[in-house]
N, C-alpha and C positions, 0 to 999 in steps of 0.2 A: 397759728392754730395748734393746738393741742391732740396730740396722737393717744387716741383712746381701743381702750379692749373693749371689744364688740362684742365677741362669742367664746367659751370654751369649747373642744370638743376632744373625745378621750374615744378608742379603740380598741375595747378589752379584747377582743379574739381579732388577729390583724385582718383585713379586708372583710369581716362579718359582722357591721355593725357600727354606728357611731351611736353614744352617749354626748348629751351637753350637759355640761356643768355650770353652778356658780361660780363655786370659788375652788383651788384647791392649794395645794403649798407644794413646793418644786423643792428639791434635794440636787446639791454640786454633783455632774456628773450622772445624773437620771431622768427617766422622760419623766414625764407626767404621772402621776401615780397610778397602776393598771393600766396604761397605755400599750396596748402590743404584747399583755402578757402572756395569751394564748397565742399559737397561731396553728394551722392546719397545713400537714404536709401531705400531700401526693403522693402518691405511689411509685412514681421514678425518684425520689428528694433523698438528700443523704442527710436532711436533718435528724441532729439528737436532740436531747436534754443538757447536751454538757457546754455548747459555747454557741454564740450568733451564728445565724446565714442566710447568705443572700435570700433574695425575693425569689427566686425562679424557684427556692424548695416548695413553693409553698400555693395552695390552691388562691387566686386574687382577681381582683375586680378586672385587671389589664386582659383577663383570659377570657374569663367569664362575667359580663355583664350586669349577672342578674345579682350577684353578690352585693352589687354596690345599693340594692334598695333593700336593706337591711336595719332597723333600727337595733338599738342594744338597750338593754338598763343590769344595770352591776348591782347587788347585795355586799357590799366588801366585809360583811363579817359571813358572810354563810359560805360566799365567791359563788354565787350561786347566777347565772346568768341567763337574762331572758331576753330570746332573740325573734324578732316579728319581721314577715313578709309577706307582700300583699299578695303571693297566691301559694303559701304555704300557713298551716297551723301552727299559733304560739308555741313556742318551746321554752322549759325552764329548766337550765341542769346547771353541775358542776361539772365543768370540761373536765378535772381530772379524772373525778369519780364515773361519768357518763358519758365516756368517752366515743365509744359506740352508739349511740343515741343520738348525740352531736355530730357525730363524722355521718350518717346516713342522713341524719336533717339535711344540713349544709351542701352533701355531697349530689344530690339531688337538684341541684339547681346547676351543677357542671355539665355542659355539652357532650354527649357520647364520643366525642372523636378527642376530647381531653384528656388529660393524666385525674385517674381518679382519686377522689379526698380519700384518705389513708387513717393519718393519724392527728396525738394531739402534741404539740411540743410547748414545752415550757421551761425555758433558762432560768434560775435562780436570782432575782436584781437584775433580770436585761432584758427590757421590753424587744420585742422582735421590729425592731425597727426597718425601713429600706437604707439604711446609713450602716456601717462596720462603729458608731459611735453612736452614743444614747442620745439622738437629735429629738427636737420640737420643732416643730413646722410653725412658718410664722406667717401668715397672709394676710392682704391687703385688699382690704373691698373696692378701694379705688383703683387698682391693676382690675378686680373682676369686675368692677364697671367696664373700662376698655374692653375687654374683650365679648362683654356683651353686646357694644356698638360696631364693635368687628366682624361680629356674625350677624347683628341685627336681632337678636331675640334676648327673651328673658332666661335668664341661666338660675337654676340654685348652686347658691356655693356652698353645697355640702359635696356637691361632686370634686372636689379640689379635696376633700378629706384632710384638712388643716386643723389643729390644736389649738391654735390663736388667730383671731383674728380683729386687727386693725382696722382703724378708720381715722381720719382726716390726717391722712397722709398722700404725698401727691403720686398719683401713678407709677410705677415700677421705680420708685425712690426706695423701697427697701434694700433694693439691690445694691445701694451704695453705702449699706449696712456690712455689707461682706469684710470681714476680717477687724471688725470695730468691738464695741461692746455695745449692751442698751440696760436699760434697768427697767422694769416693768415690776408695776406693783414695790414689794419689798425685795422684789429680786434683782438678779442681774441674770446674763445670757453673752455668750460669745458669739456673733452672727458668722459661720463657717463657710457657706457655699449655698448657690443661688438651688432651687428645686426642679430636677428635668422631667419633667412631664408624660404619662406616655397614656396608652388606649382605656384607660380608669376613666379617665376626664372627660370623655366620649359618652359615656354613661347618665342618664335619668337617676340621680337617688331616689326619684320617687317609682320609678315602671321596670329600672334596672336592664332599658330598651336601649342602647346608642341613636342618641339622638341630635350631637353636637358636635359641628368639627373644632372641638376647642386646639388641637395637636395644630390644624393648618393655620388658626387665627392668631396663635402665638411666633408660627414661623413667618409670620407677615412683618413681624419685628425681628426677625433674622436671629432666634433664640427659640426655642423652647419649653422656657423656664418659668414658674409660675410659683413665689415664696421664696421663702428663704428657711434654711434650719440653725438651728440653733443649739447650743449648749447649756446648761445651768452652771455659771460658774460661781453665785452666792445663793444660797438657802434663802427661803422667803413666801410668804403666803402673795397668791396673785387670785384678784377677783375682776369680776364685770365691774367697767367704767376706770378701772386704775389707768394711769397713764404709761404711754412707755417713750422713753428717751433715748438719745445718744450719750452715752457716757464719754466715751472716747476713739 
C-alpha cells in the first residue's frame, strides 16, 4: 500500500495558530516556509532576535490551553497575519510592526498565575521550532487512529500540531524511520528522533478546554511519543496526495 500526504499544516507565530496548505517547496536545512517564524516570549524568557531557544521561553499551548484553539492565515507578501478564536475578536496585524497589539491579544488568553506574553521574537532563517535544529514534524493518521481506540473517543488531530501528515502507513511504523531517509514529493528528509509529547495534546483545538488524556494513552505503550521530525536534506516542492517513501 502506498504511503500518501494527507494534510499540510504551517505555524506562523509558534503555539498561536495553525494554517493548512496545499502545496509548499521545502529548502535543505529549513522548516517549512513561515513555520515557527514568530513566536511570543514571556516575561521571565531570555529570548532575543539573534539565535534559537528553547520552548519554556515562550508563552505555549502545554501552559495555556486555550492557545491551542487558535486558527492562523498568513499574507506572505504583506506578513500580515490573522488570527481567530472562538471567544476573542478577529485580529490582523504584522507581528513585527504590531507588536503590542498582538502581545495584549494573545496574552489575554494566559491564566493569571502564568508568566505573562511579553514580547515578539524573530530569528532570521530559523523557524522557532521545539528542536535546537530546523525540524518538520511528520505524523501518522494510523498511530492517531490507535490512540483514539485507546481512549475510546474521537480525537482531532490538529491537536498533535503536525506539518505533515501520512496515511496508509501501519501504526507507530514511522518510528522505524528514525535515522533513515524518505523522499516525499520531490524532496527528501532525514528522519532524526521519535516526537515526546507533553500537556499541548490534552487540548481541544477547537474549545482550547483539556479534554483528552492523550500523555496516559500513549504511556500505555511504555513511550510517550507521537511522530517523528524530520530534516530537509534535498530541495523540492511537496503537495497533497505525493507519496512518501523509504529511501534508505
Amino acid at each position: 500500500m502506498t504511503t500518501i500526504l494527507k494534510n499540510i499544516w504551517r505555524y506562523p507565530l509558534k503555539s498561536h495558530g495553525r494554517e493548512e496548505l496545499r502545496q509548499i517547496f521545502l529548502s535543505v536545512n529549513r522548516t517549512i516556509p513561515w513555520d515557527r517564524c514568530w513566536a511570543i516570549a514571556h516575561e521571565q524568557s531570555s529570548a532575543d532576535n539573534r539565535s534559537w531557544s528553547p520552548c519554556i521561553n515562550f508563552s505555549r499551548g502545554s501552559k495555556t490551553p486555550q492557545l491551542m484553539a487558535i486558527d492562523a492565515k498568513l499574507n506572505e507578501t504583506t506578513e500580515e497575519l490573522t488570527l481567530t478564536h472562538p471567544n476573542l475578536p478577529t485580529i490582523t496585524v504584522n507581528p513585527d510592526d504590531d507588536m503590542e497589539e498582538l502581545v495584549d491579544w494573545a496574552g489575554s488568553l494566559v491564566q493569571p498565575e502564568r508568566a505573562k506574553s511579553a514580547r515578539i521574537i524573530r530569528v532570521p532563517k530559523r523557524g522557532m521550532t521545539d528542536t535546537d535544529y530546523p525540524s518538520i514534524s511528520i505524523n501518522n493518521l494510523a498511530s492517531h487512529r490507535e490512540v483514539e481506540k485507546q481512549i475510546n473517543a474521537k480525537l482531532d488531530p490538529r491537536r498533535w500540531r503536525g506539518n505533515f501528515w501520512i496515511d496508509n502507513l501501519d501504526p507507530w511504523k514511522e518510528f522505524d524511520w528514525v535515522g533513515k531517509k524518505v523522499r516525499l514529493g520531490e524532496s527528501e528528509l532525514e528522519i532524526r528522533e521519535p516526537i515526546q509529547r507533553c500537556l499541548a495534546t490534552t487540548a481541544n483545538p477547537m474549545t482550547g478546554e483539556r479534554d483528552a488524556d492523550t500523555l496516559g494513552a500513549l504511556n500505555s505503550w511504555e513511550h510517550q511519543n507521537f511522530g517523528v521530525y524530520g530534516v530537509v536534506t534535498k530541495d523540492g516542492k511537496v503537495e497533497i496526495g505525493d507519496t512518501i517513501s523509504l529511501i534508505c
